[in-house]
N, C-alpha and C positions, 0 to 999 in steps of 0.2 A: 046943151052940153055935147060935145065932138065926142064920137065914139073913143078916141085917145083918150079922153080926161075920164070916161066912164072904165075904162082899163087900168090907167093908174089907180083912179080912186078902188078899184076895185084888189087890185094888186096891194094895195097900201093897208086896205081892211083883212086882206084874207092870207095874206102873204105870213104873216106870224104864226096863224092855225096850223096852215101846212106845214110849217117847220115844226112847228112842237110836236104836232102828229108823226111825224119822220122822224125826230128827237126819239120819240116814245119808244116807235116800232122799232129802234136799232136798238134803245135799252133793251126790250124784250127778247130781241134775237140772242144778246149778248149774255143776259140774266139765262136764257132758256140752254145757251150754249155751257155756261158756268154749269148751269145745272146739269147737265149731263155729264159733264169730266167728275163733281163730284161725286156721282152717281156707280160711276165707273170704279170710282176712286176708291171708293165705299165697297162695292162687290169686287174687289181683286183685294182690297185688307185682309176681307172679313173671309177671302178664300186660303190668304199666305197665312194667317192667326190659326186658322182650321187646321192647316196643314201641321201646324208645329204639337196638336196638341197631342198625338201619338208616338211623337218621337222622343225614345226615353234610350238614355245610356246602360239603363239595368235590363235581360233581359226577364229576371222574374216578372219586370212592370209592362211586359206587354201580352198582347190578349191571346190567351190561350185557349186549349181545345175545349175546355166547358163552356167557353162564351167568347164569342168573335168581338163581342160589344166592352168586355171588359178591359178597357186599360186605365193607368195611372191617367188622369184631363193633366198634363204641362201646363196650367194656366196662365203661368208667369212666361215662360216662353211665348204662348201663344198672343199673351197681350203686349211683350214689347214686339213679335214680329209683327201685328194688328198697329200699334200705334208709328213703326219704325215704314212701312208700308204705304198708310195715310198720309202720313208728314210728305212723302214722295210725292205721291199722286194727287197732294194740294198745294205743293211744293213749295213749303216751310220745312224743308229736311236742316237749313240751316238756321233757322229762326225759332229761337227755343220759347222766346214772350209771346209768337204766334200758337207755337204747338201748348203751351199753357192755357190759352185763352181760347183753343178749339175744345180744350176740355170741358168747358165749362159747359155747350152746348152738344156735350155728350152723355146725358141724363142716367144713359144703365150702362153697362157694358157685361154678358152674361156669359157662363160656361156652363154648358149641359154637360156633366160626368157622370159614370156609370151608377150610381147610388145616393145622387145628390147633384148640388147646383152650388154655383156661387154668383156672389152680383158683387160687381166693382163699380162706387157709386163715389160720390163727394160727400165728404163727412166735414164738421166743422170743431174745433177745439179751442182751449183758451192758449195763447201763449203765454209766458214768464211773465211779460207784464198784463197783464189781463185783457191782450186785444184778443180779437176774435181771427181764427187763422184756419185755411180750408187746404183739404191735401183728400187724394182720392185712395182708396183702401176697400183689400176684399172683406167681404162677409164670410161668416166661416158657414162650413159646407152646410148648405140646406137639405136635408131628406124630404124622398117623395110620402110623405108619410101621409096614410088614412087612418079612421078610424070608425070601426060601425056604430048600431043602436044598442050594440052591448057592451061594449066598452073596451074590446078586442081591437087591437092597433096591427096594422103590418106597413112594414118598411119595402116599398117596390123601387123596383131597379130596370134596366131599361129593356130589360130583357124575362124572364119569369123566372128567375132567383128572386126571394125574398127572404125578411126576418117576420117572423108571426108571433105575436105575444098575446096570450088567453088570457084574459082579464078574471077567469072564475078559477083556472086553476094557478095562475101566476106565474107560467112557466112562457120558453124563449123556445120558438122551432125557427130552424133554417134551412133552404135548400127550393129546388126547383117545384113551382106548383104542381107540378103532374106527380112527384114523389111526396106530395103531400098531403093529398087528398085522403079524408078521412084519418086523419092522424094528427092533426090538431083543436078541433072542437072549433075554427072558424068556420060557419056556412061557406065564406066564399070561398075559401079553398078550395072547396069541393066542386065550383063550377067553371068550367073552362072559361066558356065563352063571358058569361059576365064576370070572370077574373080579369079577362084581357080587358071590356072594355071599361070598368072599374079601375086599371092601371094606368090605360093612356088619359083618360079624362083627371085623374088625380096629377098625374105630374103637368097637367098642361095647366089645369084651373091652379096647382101651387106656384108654379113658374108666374103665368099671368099674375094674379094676387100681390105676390111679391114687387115683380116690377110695376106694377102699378103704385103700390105704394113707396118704391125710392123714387120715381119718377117724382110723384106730386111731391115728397119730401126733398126734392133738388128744385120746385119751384120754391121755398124758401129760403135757401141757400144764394140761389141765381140773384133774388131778389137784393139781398143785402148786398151782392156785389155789381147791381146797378143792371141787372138784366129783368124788364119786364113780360119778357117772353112766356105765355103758359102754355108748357113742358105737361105732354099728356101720352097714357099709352093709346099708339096710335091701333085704329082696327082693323086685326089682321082676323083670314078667313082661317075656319078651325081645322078645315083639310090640310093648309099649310104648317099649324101649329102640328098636327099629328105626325106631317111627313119630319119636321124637325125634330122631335125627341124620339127617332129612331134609332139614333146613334149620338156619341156624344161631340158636341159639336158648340158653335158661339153665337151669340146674338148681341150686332151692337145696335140703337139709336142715334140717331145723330137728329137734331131737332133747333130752330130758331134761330139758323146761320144767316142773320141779315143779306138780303137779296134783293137790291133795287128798293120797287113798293112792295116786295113781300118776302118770304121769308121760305128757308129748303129745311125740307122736312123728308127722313128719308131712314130705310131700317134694311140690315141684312141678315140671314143668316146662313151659317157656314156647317160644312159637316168636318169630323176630324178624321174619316175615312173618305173625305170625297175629293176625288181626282181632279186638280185643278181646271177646271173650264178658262178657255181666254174670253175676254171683254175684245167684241167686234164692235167696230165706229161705222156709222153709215151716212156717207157724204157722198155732196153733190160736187161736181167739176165745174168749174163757174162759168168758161167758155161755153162750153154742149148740154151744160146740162144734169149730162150721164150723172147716173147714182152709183155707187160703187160701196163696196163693204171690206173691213179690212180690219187687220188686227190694230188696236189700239197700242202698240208698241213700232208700228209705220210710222213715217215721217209726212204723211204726203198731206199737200196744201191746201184739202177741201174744206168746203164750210160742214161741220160733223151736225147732221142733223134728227140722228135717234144712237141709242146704244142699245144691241145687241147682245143675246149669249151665246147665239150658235150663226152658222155662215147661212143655215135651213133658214131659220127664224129670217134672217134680213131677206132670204130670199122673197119669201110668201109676199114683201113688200118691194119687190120690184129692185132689189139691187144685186150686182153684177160683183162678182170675187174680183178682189185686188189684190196681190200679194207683194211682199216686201222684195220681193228676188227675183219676179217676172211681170211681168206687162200682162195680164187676163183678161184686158178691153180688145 
């Protein structure tokens, strides 16, 4: 056989692999690329939702000198500026059967307020005629509420105001732990330090708890409506849970957005005192090469191949400031 015909044949046998293989690797790129705009999408929501939840019309509702932490949570504000945001930056602003049906793959949606939580979840109901019919609705406020080995409850807040209830004398104390020490008949009042860390592990294991269980009760939900997706809380580290209920601030999931051969999985959380950070894009120029970092509100025509939250962070990997008003290359 002529070295030609051993090249066709060989061209004839291998020539489909390499295409599928190329097929693959551009889905991948495109899936990886998808994944990062939502991503973006996601942490500039869950930062404009933040932002709304301290801005109140009344000025008694906002946080005063006894506590920096304490204002009215706007949750309603914060969740249509959170879902009016997303809709943008996956850009269904005009497609209301999309933005319906991104809900569905939106398992918790949470508000950390000053003395409690709320979770905005999908619930289902009967209609008029007995179909089954889903609409998504707050929970009513959650307290970070413990209880000891004696039967003494106290209501913690995000700060060290509390409500303290004595199970033996049956009476209600309130006010700052340091003003309350030895004056209610709870032991832990009396201790600083294991008050404090008695407070942050109680609202973080109630918060957890909670969303753990609407989540798995939206894989029921999902299911009836043709999604086999299993909807899980995802595992975050307990440092970041602590830095979260500092203040009061949102937490959404977003979970089992079909993607190619797999599926985007992705959580944020926002604060309601936290000063908007922009979303940096970090792309390469396709002629040279150059990596270049930029705000994700540029126009320019690279392939974006990480996201960013600071111009520092893209540095440390090698990319070079681009801005929208001047040439930095």
């Amino acid at each position: 056989m002529k070295i030609t015909d051993l090249a066709i044949v060989f061209t004839a046998i291998f020539f489909p692999f390499f295409m599928l293989i190329n097929m693959h690797a551009q889905n991948m790129t495109d899936t990886t690329f998808v994944e990062m705009k939502y991503s973006a999408g996601l942490r500039t929501a869950v930062q404009d939702g933040g932002e709304m939840l301290n801005v109140n019309e009344m000025q008694s509702e906002e946080a005063g000198y006894e506590s920096s932490k304490r204002f009215r949570a706007d949750k309603d504000r914060a969740l249509a500026t959170f879902s009016k945001s997303l809709y943008i930056n996956m850009g269904i602003q005009e497609d209301q059967q999309a933005q319906s049906a991104l809900w569905w793959y939106i398992p918790a949606f949470v508000v950390i307020d000053y003395d409690g939580y709320y979770i905005y979840s999908m619930q289902s109901y009967l209609g008029p005629s007995d179909e089954m019919n889903y609409h998504h609705t707050w929970s009513p406020k959650i307290p970070y509420a413990y209880s000891d080995g004696d039967g003494n409850s106290i209501h913690f807040t995000l700060d060290k105001r509390v409500e303290v209830y004595n199970s033996s004398t049956k009476t209600w104390n309130s006010g700052l732990q340091g003003e309350l020490v030895r004056r209610t008949g709870v032991p832990l009042l009396d201790q600083s330090e294991t008050f404090e860390e008695i407070r942050r592990l109680t609202i973080v294991n109630t918060v957890q708890n909670d969303l753990a269980y609407y989540i798995k009760r939206h894989n029921t939900l999902a299911l009836r409506n043709g999604i086999s997706y299993q909807f899980s809380l995802p595992t975050i580290d307990q440092e970041e849970w602590v830095n979260t209920i500092n203040d009061i601030g949102l937490m959404a999931f977003v979970q089992g957005i079909p993607m190619g051969d797999r599926y985007y999985n992705n959580y944020s959380f926002g604060g309601g005192r936290l000063v908007k950070t922009p979303v940096y894009y970090g792309g390469v120029e396709a002629g040279t090469g150059n990596k270049y970092v930029y705000r994700n509100t540029c126009p320019f025509p690279y392939e974006v191949r990480e996201v960013f939250g600071s111009r520092k962070e893209a540095a440390a990997f090698g990319y070079r400031e681009k801005s929208c008003y001047y040439d930095a290359g």
